[in-house]
Steps between C-alpha positions, in 0.01 A plus 500: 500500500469801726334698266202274491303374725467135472196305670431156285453326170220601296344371148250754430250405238697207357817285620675556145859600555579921466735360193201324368275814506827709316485277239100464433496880476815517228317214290143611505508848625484852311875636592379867608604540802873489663426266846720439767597115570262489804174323521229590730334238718347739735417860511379605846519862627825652370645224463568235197602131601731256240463126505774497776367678794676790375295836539557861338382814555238671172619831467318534223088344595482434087524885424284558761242214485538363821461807693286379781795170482483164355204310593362747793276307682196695433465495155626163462241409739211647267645372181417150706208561595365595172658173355389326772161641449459449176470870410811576351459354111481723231119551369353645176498884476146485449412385847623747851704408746576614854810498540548731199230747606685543830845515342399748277294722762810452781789637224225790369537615885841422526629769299415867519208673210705444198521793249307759745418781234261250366281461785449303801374214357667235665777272380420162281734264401625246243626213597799299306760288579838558428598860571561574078162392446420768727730751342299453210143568621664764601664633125123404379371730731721774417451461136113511510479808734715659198299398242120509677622794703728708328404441156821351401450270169503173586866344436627835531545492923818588678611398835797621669776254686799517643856342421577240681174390538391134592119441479561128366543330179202475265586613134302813602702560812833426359433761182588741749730330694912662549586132509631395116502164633120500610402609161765418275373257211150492615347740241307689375454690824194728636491826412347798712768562788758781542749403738722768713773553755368346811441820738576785250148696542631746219521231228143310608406857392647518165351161436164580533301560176117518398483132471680437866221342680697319854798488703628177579742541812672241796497770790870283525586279264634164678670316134628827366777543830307558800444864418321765689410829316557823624273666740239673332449275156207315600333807564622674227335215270160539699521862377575393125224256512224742684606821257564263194153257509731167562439244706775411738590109597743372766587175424516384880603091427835521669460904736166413664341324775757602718821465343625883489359576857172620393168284369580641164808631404328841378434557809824680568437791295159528624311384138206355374567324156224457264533113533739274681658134399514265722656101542723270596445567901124542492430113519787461803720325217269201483301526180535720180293862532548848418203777440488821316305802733343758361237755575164369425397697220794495310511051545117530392562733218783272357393161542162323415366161472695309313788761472733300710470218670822217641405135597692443837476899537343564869415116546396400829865340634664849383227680694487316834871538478465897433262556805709306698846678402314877525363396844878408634646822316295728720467280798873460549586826396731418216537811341611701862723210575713495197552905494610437903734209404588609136608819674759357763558227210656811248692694754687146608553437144637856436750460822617179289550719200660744676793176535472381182695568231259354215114687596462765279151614624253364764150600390149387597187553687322248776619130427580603131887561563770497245838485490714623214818405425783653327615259300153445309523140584241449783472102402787420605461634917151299449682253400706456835225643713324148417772352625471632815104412511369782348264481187576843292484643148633766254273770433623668102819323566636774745309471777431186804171545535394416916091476485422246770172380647377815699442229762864479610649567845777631646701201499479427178553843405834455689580187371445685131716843634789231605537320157443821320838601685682221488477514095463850405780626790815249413 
């Protein structure tokens, strides 16, 4: 197969047969999620590996998990060490540990002062591990600044979103999902959230009452269609926000670290949030983390002892793996390399468009490219771009999403650009 580079056999963790593995997850698995008939034995760089020798190209690094690429050899090599070392087990919260003291002082530098008109306190942080759990430190802090600062009655709090949203799927996050199917059946759902056109600054105004305490905003949202908003929105919520007493998030789990072009995907309107979310790449892809930043006083004013508090939450394996990935995003210069490629990445893709008779729009920023097609079908391109070796989803249906490891080089970014033709240009 031209399409795919083929180098030698390969089990992976076990030597049970790819049918073998289909039919284990039918019998015994949860059916939520539609999979492709592919199972990976080995996920190295940018590329994915089936039992057969067979490799493809990730164009989509997990929604942006694998940034820094699968298994980079730094933080693989720390996560090693610490098992190796014996320092990598999860302890009682009652005791410290060093890893999560300098996790949690290396992302409090790593972003800017978080919500600025409160003082420069410094940045703390609250460490989760999936990015939802991290969305919801987040709501919590949002609600208690509304009721401890703003004198809203308690159970009475407002926070703004945006439709089309995806910040995950607990019952809390669902309730104000756009998704019926995400929330369909699984009521009652959580009150307190206002949700408006994504982008529409006049209508985030009109939804703001005496009881709105937060904005909840994706500076792009990645599930909702690859969508950038227009120039100007980011700031105009900053204004909102400062004017209105509201605290301002940017959930960051799929924009940041270097996906857009920037650190954070902020960045390119020139804000400072009042807290940032941040996952799925911030462990390199090895081990489940996210964190919730905020500005010092408001994290100390919201939580207490005993106010929160999350077993495997900042345990020392997540945390040797966070240093680790946070040292190779700045030492390798992820976020400048993906706006340089991203940038030569979207004009080639817009020449193919410019051929094609089925790209509606080409829209992105950095590595975070998308590709819109008119016939609101994007699964089915995917669908023959794995044929041709590359790994791709639908973003809302419409749109192939094209998120790879900010990692890759030029030849596989010509490699993608070729199959990308050969289906979307027929």
């Amino acid at each position: 197969m031209t399409s795919m580079r083929k180098i030698h056999s390969f089990k992976g963790f076990s030597s049970a047969a790819d049918k073998t593995i289909f039919n284990l997850e039918e019998d015994y698995g949860a059916h939520h999620y539609e999979r492709i008939d592919f199972v990976v034995r080995q996920a190295k760089g940018c590329w994915l590996t089936d039992e057969k020798g067979n490799r493809y190209l990730d164009c989509l690094a997990a929604y942006s998990a694998a940034n820094s690429g699968h298994h980079h050899p730094a933080i693989t090599r720390a996560v090693m060490d610490a098992l190796k070392g014996n320092y990598a087990s999860v302890l009682s919260n009652v005791v410290y540990t060093d890893p999560l003291g300098l996790f949690l002082s290396r992302a409090a530098l790593f972003a800017p002062q978080m919500a600025p008109r409160f003082g420069a306190h410094g940045n703390k942080v609250l460490p989760k591990n999936g990015g939802v759990e991290s969305v919801e430190t987040a709501i919590k802090t949002m609600r208690y600044f509304g009721f401890k600062h703003k004198g809203i009655e308690d159970g009475r709090q407002e926070i703004i979103v945006f439709d089309g949203n995806f910040h995950g799927r607990t019952i809390s996050v669902v309730s104000f999902s756009s998704s019926k199917k995400y929330k369909q059946g699984f009521g009652p759902l959580t009150p307190g959230f206002v949700s408006v056109p994504f982008g529409d600054l006049e209508q985030v105004k009109k939804a703001i009452t005496p009881h709105t305490c937060g904005i909840l905003v994706e500076p792009m949202q990645g599930e909702g269609g690859m969508n950038i908003p227009p120039d100007g929105f980011l700031r105009g919520l900053r204004r909102l926000a400062d004017d209105q007493d509201l605290l301002l998030i940017c959930d960051e789990i799929q924009v940041g670290l270097g996906r857009t072009g920037k650190k954070f995907a902020f960045e390119h309107e020139g804000i400072v949030p009042d807290g940032v979310i941040l996952g799925k790449a911030l462990s390199g892809g090895l081990v489940p983390l996210s964190v919730f930043i905020t500005n010092a006083k408001i994290m100390d004013m919201v939580f207490s002892k005993g106010s929160d508090g999350s077993t495997f939450g900042g345990y020392p394996l997540a945390c040797v793996a966070g240093v680790a990935a946070l040292k190779v995003f700045e030492d390798e210069k992820l976020a400048e390399k993906a706006a340089e490629k991203g940038k030569r990445l979207k004009e080639k893709i817009e020449q193919i468009a410019k051929k094609s008779v089925h790209v509606k729009a080409v829209r992105g920023k950095g590595l975070f490219i998308g590709i819109e097609v008119k016939s609101g079908d994007a699964k089915v391109f995917c669908r023959k771009l794995f044929k041709l070796g590359l790994i791709v989803n639908d973003s809302h249906g419409h749109t192939i999403r094209i998120s790879p490891p900010l990692i890759i080089n030029d030849h596989e970014m010509a490699f993608m650009l070729k199959q990308l033709e050969a289906v979307l240009v027929d």
